[in-house]
C-alpha positions as CSV (number, residue, x, y, z in Angstrom):
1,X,0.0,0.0,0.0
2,X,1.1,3.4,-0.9
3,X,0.0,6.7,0.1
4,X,1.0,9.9,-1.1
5,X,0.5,12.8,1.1
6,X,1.5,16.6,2.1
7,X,3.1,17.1,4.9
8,X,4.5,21.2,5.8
9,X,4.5,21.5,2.0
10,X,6.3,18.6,1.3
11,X,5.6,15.5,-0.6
12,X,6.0,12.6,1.3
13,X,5.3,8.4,0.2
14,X,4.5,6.4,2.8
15,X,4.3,2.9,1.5
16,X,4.0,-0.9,3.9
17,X,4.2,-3.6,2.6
18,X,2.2,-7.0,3.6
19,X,3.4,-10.1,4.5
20,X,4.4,-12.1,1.9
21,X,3.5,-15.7,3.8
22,X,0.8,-17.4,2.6
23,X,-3.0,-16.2,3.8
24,X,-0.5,-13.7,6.7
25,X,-2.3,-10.2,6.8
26,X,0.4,-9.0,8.8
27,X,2.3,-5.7,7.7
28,X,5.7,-6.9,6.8
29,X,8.9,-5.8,8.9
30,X,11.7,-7.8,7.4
31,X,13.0,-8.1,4.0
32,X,14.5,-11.2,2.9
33,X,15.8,-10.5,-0.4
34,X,15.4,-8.4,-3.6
35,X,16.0,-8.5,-7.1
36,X,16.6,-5.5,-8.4
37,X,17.1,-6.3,-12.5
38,X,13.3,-7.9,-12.6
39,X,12.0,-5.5,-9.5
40,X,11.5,-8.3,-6.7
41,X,11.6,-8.3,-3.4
42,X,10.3,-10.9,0.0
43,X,9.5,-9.5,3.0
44,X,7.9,-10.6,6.2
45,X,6.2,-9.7,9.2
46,X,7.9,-10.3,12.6
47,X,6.2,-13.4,13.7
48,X,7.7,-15.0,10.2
49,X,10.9,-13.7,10.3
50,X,11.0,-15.2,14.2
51,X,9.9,-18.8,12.6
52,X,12.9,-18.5,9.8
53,X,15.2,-17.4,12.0
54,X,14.7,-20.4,14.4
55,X,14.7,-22.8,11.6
56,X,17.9,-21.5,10.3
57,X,19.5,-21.4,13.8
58,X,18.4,-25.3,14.3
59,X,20.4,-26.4,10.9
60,X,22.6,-24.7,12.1
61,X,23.2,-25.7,15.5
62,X,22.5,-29.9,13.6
63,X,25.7,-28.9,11.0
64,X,27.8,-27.8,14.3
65,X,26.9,-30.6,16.5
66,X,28.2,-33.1,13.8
């Protein structure tokens, strides 16, 4: 969502962007990774970014346990 407003004269964008989880209606907070060349980008809210974050930290705490 963008918005476009005037604010003391100035032109200001405000833009959020959702979630990009499946069915998550949460604004996102974290952005994963962007492709510039075709315009791309994945964010996600703060509960997802929590879930990645733990699954990346369990492979890897597995890889250093081995």
């Amino acid at each position: 969502m963008t918005i476009r407003t005037t604010i003391d004269g100035r032109e200001e964008t405000l833009s959020e962007y959702l979630c990009d989880w499946s069915d998550c209606p949460n604004i996102a907070v974290e952005v994963l990774g962007v492709i510039r060349s075709v315009g791309m980008r994945a964010a996600v809210c703060a509960e997802h970014a929590a879930l990645i974050a733990n699954r990346n930290q369990a492979k890897t705490d597995r890889f250093d346990s081995a």
